[in-house]
C-alpha positions in Angstrom: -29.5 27.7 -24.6 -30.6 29.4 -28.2 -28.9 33.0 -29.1 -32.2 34.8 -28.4 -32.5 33.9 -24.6 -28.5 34.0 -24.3 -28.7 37.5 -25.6 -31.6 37.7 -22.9 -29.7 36.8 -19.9 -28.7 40.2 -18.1 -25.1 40.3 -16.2 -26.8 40.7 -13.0 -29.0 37.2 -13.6 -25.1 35.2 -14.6 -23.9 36.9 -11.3 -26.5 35.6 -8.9 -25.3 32.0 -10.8 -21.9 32.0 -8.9 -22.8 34.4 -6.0 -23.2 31.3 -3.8 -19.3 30.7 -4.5 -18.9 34.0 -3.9 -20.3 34.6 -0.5 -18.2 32.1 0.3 -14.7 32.7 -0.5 -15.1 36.9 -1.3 -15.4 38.5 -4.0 -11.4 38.8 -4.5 -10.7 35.0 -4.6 -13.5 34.5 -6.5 -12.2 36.5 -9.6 -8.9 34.6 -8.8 -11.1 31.6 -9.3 -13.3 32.9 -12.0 -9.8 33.9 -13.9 -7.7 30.3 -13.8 -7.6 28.4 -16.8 -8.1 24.8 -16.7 -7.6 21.5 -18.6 -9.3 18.5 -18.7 -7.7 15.6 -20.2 -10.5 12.6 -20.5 -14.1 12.8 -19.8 -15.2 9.7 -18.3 -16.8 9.2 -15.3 -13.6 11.0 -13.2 -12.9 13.3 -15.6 -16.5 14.9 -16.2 -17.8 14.9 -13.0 -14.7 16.9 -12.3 -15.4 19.2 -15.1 -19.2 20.2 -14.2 -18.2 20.7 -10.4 -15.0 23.2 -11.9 -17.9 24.8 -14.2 -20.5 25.2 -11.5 -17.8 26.8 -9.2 -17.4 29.8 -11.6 -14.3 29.4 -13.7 -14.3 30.8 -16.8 -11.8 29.0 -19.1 -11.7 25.7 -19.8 -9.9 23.1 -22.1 -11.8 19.6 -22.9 -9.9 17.0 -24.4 -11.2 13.3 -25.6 -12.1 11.2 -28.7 -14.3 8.7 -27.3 -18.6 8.3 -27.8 -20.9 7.9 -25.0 -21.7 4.1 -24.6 -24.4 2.3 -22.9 -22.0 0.5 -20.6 -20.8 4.1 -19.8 -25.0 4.7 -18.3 -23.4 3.2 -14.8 -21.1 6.3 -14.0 -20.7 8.9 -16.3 -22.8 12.5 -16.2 -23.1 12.7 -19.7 -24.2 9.0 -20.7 -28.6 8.9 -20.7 -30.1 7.0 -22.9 -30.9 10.4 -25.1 -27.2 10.8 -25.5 -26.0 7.5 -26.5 -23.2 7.1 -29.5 -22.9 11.2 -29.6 -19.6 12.6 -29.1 -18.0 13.2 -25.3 -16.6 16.0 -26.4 -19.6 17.8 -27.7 -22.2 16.3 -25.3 -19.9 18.2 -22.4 -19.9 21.2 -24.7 -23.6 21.7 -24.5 -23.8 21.1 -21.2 -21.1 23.1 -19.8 -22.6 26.2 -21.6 -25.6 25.3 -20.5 -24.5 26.0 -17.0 -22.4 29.0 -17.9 -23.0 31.0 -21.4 -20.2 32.7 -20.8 -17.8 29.9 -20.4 -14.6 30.0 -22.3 -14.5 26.6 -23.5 -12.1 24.9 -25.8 -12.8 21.6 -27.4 -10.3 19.1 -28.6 -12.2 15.5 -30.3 -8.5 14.0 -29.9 -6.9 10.9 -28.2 -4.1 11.9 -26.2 -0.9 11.4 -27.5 2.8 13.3 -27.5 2.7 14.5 -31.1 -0.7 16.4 -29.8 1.1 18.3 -26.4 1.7 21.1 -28.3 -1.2 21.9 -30.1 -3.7 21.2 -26.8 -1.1 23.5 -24.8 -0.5 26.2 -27.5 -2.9 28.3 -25.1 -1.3 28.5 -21.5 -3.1 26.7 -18.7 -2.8 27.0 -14.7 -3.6 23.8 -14.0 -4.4 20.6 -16.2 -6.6 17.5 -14.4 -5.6 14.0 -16.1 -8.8 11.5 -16.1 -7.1 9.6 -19.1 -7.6 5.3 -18.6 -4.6 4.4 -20.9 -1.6 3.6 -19.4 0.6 4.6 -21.9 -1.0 7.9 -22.4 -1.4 8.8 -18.9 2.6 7.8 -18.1 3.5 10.5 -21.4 1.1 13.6 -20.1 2.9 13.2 -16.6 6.1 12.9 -18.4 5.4 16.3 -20.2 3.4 17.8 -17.7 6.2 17.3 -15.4 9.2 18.5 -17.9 7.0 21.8 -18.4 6.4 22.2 -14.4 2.7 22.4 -15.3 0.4 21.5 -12.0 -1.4 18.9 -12.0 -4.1 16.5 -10.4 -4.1 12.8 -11.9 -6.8 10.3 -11.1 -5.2 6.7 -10.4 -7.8 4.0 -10.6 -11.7 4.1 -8.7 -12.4 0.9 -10.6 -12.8 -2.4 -8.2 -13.7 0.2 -5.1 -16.7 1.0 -3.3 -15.8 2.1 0.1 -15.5 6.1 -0.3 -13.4 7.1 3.2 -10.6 5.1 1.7 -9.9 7.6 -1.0 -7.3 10.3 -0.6 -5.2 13.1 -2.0 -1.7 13.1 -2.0 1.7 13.0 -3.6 1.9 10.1 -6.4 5.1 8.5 -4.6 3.1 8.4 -1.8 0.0 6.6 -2.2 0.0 3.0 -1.2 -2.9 0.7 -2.5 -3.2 1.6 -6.0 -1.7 -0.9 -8.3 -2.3 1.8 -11.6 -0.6 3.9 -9.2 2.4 1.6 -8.5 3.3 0.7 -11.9 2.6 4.4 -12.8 5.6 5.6 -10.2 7.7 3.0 -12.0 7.4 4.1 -15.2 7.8 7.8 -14.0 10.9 6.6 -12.3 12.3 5.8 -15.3 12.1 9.4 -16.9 13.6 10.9 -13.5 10.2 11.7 -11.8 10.4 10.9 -8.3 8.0 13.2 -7.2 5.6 16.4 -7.5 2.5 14.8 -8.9 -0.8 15.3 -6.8 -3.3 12.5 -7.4 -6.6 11.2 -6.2 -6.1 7.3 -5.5 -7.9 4.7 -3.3 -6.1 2.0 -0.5 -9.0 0.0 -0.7 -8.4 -3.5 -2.0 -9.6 -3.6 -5.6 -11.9 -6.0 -6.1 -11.6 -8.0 -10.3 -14.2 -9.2 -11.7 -14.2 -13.5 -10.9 -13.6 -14.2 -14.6 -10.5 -12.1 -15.2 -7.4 -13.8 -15.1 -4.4 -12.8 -13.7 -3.0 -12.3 -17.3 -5.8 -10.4 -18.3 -5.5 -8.1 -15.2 -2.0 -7.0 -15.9 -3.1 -6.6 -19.5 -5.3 -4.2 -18.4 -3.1 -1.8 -16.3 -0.4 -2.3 -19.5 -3.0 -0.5 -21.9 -5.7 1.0 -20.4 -8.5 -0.9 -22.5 -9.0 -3.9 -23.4 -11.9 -6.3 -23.7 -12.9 -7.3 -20.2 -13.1 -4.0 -17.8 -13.1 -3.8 -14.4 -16.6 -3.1 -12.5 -16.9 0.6 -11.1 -19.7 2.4 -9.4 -21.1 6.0 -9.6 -20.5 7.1 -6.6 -16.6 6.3 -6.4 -16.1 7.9 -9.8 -18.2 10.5 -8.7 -16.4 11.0 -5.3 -12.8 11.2 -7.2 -14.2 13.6 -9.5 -15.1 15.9 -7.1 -11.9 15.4 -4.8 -10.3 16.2 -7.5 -12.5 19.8 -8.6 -11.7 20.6 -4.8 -7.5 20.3 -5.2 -8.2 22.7 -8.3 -10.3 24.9 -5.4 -7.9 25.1 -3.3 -4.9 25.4 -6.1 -7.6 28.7 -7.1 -7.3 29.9 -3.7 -3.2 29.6 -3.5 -2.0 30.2 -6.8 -1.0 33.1 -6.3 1.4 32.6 -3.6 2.9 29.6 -5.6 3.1 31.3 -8.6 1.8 34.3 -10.5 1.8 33.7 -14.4 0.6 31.0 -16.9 2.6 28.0 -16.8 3.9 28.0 -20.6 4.7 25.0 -22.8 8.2 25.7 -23.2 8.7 25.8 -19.4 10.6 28.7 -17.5 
């Protein structure tokens, strides 16, 4: 949207976008909602769909964080990959998009990888609640390392690749999914820094299917690093599906905050 129609667009016209959302939960939890402040770590096919869902519910403050380009192998699953958008930045495509949907949107962008030396400065602003989508292992184990040491909330996706069956994906405690070997060698890395528990994640018991020419070495390779040069097959509406699961833990987080806890979660902890 250009300045001259955003200066255009009355109050009353952004109110009717949400006041679906509002009907529906009151006017009340809908400021609670329009008032959290979120973070997305990764914007692949998990993390984005999560993100537009969160935008299109009405919250106003958002955090994007990733470093990668839209691919053409990414046209499968992701929102933001078309043909029009291929080799742009995720970061910036999302941008556009998001405030597309919402002018008003408070939205901070970080063109970063992921890494501990970069906690500080994505969390120098507090958040309420911060949704992993990242695909490196080593990354993902070190955000839920911190996340966890700060007593941040959050929602991690374990892996959608190798799935296409949809009722076998669930919510639940980390050290409690079953199924999910990301999520299993996750747990015992966690394990290891003292986490035994307190991490809600999205994960799948379906038996992951590999693609016929990966090898057992190259599988475990895989899991070890997040990327390498084979990748598992995945499917829109699994990635899809998780994304969404995953923007309705952040509903319902929205909705109950305030009887969990009242303030920002800082960096430093409490």
């Amino acid at each position: 949207m250009n300045e001259n129609n955003k200066q255009n667009l009355s109050i009353d016209n952004l109110d009717d976008r949400f006041q679906r959302t509002s009907m529906l939960i009151g006017e009340k939890k809908f400021q609670e909602l329009q008032d959290l402040h979120v973070t997305i770590i990764g914007l692949g096919a998990v993390g984005f769909h999560a993100a537009e869902a969160i935008t299109r519910m009405g919250v106003k403050n958002l955090r994007i964080v990733d470093f990668d380009i839209i691919r053409e192998s990414n046209i499968n699953r992701q929102l933001l990959a078309l043909t029009s958008t291929l080799g742009m930045s995720k970061v910036q495509t999302a941008r556009q998009r998001l405030m597309d949907i919402n002018p008003y949107l408070k939205l901070e962008v970080f063109e970063s990888f992921f890494h501990e030396e970069e906690f500080e400065k994505i969390f120098a602003i507090p958040t309420h609640i911060v949704i992993d989508a990242i695909d490196s292992f080593t990354p993902k184990v070190c955000l839920l390392t911190l996340l966890k040491e700060k007593d941040i909330p959050v929602i991690s996706s374990m892996g959608a690749a190798g799935r296409t069956d949809p009722v076998q994906i669930k919510i639940g405690d980390l050290f409690e999914s079953t199924g999910c070997a990301l999520a299993s060698r996750i747990r015992k890395e966690l394990r290891k820094n003292g986490i035994t528990s307190g991490i809600r994640c999205v994960y799948s018991t379906e038996t992951r299917r590999k693609p016929q020419d990966m090898t057992e070495k190259e599988e475990k390779e895989y899991y070890s690093r997040g990327r390498t040069r084979k990748s598992l097959g995945s499917i829109s509406f699994i990635t899809g599906i998780f994304g969404y699961m995953i923007a309705s833990e952040v509903f319902q987080f929205a909705l109950n905050r305030n009887n969990i806890e009242n303030k920002l979660h800082l960096n430093q902890g409490e």
